[in-house]
C-alpha positions as CSV (number, residue, x, y, z in Angstrom):
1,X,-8.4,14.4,-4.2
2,X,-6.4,16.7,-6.0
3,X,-3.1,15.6,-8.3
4,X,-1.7,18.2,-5.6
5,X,-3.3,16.9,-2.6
6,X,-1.7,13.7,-3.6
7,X,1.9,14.8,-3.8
8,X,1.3,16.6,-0.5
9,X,0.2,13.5,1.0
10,X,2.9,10.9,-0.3
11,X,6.0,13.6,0.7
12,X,4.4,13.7,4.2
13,X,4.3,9.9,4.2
14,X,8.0,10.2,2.5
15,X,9.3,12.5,5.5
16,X,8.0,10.2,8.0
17,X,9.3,7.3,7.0
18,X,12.5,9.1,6.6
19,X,12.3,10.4,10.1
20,X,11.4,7.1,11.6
21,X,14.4,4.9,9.5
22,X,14.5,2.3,7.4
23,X,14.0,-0.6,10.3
24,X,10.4,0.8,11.1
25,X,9.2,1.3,7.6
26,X,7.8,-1.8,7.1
27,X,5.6,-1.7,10.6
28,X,4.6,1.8,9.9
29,X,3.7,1.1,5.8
30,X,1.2,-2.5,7.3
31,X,-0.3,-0.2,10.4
32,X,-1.2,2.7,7.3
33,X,-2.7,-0.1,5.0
34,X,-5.0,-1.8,7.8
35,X,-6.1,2.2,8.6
36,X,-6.7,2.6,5.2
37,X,-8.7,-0.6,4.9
38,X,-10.6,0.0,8.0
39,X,-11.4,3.4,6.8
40,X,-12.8,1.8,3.0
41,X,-16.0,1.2,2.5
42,X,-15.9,-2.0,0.5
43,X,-14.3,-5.0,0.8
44,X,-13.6,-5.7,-3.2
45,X,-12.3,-2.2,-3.2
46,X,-9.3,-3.2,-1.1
47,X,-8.8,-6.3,-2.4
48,X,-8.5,-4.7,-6.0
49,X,-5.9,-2.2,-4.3
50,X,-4.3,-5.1,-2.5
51,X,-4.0,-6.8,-6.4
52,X,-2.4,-4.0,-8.1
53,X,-0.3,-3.7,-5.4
54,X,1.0,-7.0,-5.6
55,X,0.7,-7.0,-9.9
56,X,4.4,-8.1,-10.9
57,X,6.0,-8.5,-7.8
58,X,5.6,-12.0,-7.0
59,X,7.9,-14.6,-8.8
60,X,5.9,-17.0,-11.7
61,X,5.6,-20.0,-10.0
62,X,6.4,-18.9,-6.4
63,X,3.2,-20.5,-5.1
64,X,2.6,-17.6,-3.4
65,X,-0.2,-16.0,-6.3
66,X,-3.6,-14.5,-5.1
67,X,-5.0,-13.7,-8.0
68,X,-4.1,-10.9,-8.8
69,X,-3.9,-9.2,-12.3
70,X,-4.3,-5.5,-14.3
């Protein structure tokens, strides 16, 4: 995929989510990521994606670590 194909993709997604409003974005975002999964592959593949994802977002000592890193 292209650096442009890329920017196409993510203001499409951006527009959408616009269009839909805030309250949905969080249904539409998990229903895109489970496509996305289905759609991979390889299972470490998503769960590397899942851990960057998730890379500095979770409070130290929340509890709520999976193992995730850079």
């Amino acid at each position: 995929m292209t650096a442009q194909e890329l920017d196409d993709l993510y203001t499409r997604l951006c527009h959408g989510l616009t269009a839909a409003g805030e309250g949905k974005t969080p249904m539409i975002l998990a229903r895109l990521v489970m496509l996305m999964m289905r759609r991979s592959e390889s299972a470490a593949t998503c769960r590397a994606d899942i851990d960057d994802a998730l890379y500095g977002l979770i409070p130290e000592g929340s509890g709520d670590r999976v193992g995730y890193g850079p």
